[in-house]
C-alpha positions in Angstrom: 13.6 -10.8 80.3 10.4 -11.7 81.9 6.7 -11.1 80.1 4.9 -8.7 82.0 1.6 -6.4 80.8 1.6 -2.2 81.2 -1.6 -1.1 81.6 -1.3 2.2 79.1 -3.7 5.4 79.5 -4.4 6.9 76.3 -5.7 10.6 75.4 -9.4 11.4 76.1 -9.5 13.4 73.2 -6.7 15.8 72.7 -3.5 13.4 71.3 -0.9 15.4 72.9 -1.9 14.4 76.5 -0.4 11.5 76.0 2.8 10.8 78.3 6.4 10.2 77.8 6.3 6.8 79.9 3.1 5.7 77.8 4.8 6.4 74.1 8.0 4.8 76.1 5.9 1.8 76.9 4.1 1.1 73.6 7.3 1.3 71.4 9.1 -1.4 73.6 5.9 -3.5 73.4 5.9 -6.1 71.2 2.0 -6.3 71.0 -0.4 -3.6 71.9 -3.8 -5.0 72.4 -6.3 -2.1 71.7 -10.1 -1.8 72.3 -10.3 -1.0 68.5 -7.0 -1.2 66.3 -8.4 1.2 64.0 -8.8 4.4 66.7 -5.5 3.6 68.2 -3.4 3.3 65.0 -4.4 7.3 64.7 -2.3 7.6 67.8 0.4 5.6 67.0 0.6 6.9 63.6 0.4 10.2 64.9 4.2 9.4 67.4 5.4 6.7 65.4 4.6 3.2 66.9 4.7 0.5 65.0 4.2 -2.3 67.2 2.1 -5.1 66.4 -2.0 -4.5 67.5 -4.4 -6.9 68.4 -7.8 -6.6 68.9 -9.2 -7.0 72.7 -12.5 -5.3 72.9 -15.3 -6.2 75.6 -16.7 -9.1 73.2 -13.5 -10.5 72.9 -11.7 -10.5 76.8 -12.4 -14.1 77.5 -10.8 -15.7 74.4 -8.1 -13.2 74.1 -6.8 -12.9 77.3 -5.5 -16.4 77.3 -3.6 -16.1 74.2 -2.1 -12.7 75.6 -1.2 -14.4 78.8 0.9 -17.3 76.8 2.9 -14.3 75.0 3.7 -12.9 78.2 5.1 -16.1 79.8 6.9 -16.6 76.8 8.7 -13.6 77.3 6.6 -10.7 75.4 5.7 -7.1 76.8 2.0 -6.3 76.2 1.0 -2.9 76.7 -3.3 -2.7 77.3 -4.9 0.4 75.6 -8.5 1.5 75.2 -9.9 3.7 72.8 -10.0 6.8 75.2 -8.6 7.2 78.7 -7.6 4.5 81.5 -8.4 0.9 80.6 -10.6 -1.2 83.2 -12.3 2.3 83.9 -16.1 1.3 82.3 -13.7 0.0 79.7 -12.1 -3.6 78.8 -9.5 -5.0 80.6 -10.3 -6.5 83.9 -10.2 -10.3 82.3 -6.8 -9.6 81.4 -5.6 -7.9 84.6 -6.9 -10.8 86.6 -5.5 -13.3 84.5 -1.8 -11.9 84.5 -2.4 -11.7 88.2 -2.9 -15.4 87.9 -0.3 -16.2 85.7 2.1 -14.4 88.2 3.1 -11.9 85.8 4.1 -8.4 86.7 0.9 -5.8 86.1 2.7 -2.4 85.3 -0.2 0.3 85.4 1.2 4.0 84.6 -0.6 6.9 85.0 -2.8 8.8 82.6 -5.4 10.6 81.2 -8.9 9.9 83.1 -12.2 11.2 81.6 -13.8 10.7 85.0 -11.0 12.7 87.0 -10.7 15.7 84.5 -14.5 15.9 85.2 -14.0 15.6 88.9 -11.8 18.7 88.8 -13.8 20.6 86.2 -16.8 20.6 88.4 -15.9 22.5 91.3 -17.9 20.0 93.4 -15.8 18.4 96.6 -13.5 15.9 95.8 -12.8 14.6 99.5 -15.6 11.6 99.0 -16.9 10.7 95.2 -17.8 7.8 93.5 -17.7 6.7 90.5 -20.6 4.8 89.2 -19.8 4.1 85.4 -22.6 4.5 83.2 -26.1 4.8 84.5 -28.6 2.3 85.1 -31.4 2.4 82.7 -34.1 1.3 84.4 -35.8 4.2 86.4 -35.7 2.7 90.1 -32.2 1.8 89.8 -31.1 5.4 88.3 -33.2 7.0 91.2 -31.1 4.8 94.0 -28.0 5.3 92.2 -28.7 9.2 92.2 -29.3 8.8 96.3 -25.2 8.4 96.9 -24.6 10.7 99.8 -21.0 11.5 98.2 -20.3 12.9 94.8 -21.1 11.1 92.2 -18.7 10.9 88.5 -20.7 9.0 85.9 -20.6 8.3 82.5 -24.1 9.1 80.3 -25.3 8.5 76.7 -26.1 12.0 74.9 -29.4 10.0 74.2 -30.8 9.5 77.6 -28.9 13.1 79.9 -31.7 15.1 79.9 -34.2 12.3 80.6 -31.5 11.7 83.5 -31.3 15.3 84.6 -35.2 15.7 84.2 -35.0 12.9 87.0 -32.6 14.0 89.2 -34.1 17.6 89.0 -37.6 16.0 90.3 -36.2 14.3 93.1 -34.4 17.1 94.4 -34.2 19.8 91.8 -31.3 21.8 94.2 -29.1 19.3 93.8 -25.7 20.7 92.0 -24.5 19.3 89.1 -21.5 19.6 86.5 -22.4 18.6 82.3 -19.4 18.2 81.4 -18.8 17.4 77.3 -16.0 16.3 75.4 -13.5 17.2 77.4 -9.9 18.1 76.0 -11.4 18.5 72.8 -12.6 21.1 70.5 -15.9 21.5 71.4 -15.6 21.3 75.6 -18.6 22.4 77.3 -18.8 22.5 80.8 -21.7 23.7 82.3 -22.6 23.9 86.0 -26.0 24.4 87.6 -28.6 23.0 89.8 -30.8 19.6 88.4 -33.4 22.0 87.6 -31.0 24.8 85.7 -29.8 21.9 83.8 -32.7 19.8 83.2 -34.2 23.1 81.7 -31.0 23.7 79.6 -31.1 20.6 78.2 -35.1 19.6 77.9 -36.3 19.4 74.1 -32.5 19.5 72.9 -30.1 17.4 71.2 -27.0 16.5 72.7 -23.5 15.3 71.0 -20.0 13.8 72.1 -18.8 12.2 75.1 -21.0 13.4 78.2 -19.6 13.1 82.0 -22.3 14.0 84.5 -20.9 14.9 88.2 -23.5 15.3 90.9 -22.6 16.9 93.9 -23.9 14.4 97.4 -27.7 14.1 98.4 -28.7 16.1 101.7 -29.6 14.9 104.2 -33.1 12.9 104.1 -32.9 12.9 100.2 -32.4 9.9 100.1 -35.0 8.6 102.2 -37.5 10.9 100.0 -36.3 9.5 97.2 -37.0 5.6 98.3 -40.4 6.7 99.6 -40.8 8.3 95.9 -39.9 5.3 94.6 -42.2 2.7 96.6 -45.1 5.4 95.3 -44.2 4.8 91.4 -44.1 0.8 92.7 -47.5 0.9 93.9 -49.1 3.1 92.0 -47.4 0.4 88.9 -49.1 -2.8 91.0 -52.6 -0.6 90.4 -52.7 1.7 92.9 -53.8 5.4 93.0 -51.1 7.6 93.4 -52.8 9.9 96.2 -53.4 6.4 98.0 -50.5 5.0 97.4 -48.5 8.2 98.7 -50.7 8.2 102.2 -49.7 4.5 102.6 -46.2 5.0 102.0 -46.1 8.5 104.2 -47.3 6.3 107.5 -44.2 4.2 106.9 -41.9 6.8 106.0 -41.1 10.2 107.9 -41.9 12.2 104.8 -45.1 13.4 103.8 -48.1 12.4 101.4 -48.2 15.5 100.0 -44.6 15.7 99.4 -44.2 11.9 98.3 -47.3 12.9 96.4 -45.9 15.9 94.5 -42.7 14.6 93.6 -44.1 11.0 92.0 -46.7 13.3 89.6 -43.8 16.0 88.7 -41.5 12.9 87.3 -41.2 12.1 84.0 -42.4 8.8 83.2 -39.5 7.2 81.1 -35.9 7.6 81.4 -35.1 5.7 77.9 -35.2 7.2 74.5 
């Protein structure tokens, strides 16, 4: 029988949402190649598997995948896992997709549990057009683009840096709804829904723990305009400029404001990193 990889979605948290066709899939493998043998061995203690693991992690893709790829035209099944959730989903696997692909090996993908989706849902927020944008940028004019998307927005955030995140979002347009959603499927789950503000207010001077999915409902119309005028203020008033100056130059180019453009550079918290 040919090689061929399956592409396995593991729990996000709670082990029993794991599927039939997944625990079918990983005791026919003969090699699973986890994002960290040590957390997946807790799941395949936990039903029984005893197939071989290998380490494929992030750092390791390019120099495993190879190896993995030879095993399957030899004739092995590998089954891909990650830690938590769907693999290639702001987690490894996309070297070893693309190089099955190339290989001409069958890519089996089953279906699974999806931090990202289970926050989707959880939000109440419409579903028609999202996006999801991994984890956010850092750096404080990328995050403030990022948070312009006209559709909903799923993305993944450290506990270290949400409020600083929401403390941004809630200056740019403090209206905007929002979903915090928490360790979902697991003990602890929070979800809590609210405006920016509400939540950047919940959350300001507090200490966050466990796996945090932010969903942000779509920027009205002209946010996003204010929002790139906002952010050619911080950029001048950065190069030297005064802010009050540097909002008046901006406002002639732009249909918003000085005042506004004004307001909303001074009401924005000046770092995004902790």
């Amino acid at each position: 029988m040919a090689g061929r990889l399956v592409v396995c979605p593991t729990p996000i948290g709670n082990l029993e949402d794991v599927t039939l066709r997944v625990l079918g899939a990983l005791r026919e493998a003969d090699v699973i190649a986890c994002e960290d043998t040590r957390t997946t061995k807790v799941l395949l203690d936990r039903y029984g598997v005893s197939a071989e693991r290998v380490r494929y992690d992030a750092h390791l893709e390019r120099r495993a995948a190879p190896r993995l790829v030879e095993r399957m035209l030899a004739g092995e099944v590998v089954a891909l896992v990650s830690d938590a959730g769907t693999p290639l989903v702001a987690d490894p696997g996309l070297v070893l997709v693309q190089a099955a692909v190339a290989a001409g090996l069958e890519v089996e993908v089953l279906p699974g549990p999806s931090a990202a989706l289970t926050a989707l849902v959880a939000s109440g927020l419409p579903a028609e057009r999202w996006r999801f944008v991994g984890f956010l940028p850092r750096r404080r004019g990328e995050l403030e683009r990022a948070l312009q998307a006209t559709d909903t927005i799923v993305a993944f955030e450290s506990p270290r840096r949400v409020a600083a995140t929401l403390a941004v979002l809630a200056a740019l347009d403090p209206g905007r709804p929002v979903a915090f959603c928490r360790e979902l499927t697991k003990l602890h789950e929070e979800v809590v829904r609210g405006s920016a503000a509400e939540l950047a207010a919940r959350l300001e001077g507090g200490s966050v723990r466990g796996e945090v999915v932010l969903v942000i409902g779509a920027a009205a119309e002209g946010a996003s305009e204010l929002a790139a005028g906002v952010d050619a203020v911080r950029r001048l008033v950065e190069a030297g400029a005064r802010p009050r100056a540097a909002a008046t130059v901006v406002a002639e180019l732009t249909g918003a404001t000085a005042n506004e453009l004004y307001r909303a550079h001074t009401a924005q918290p000046r770092s995004v990193t902790t």
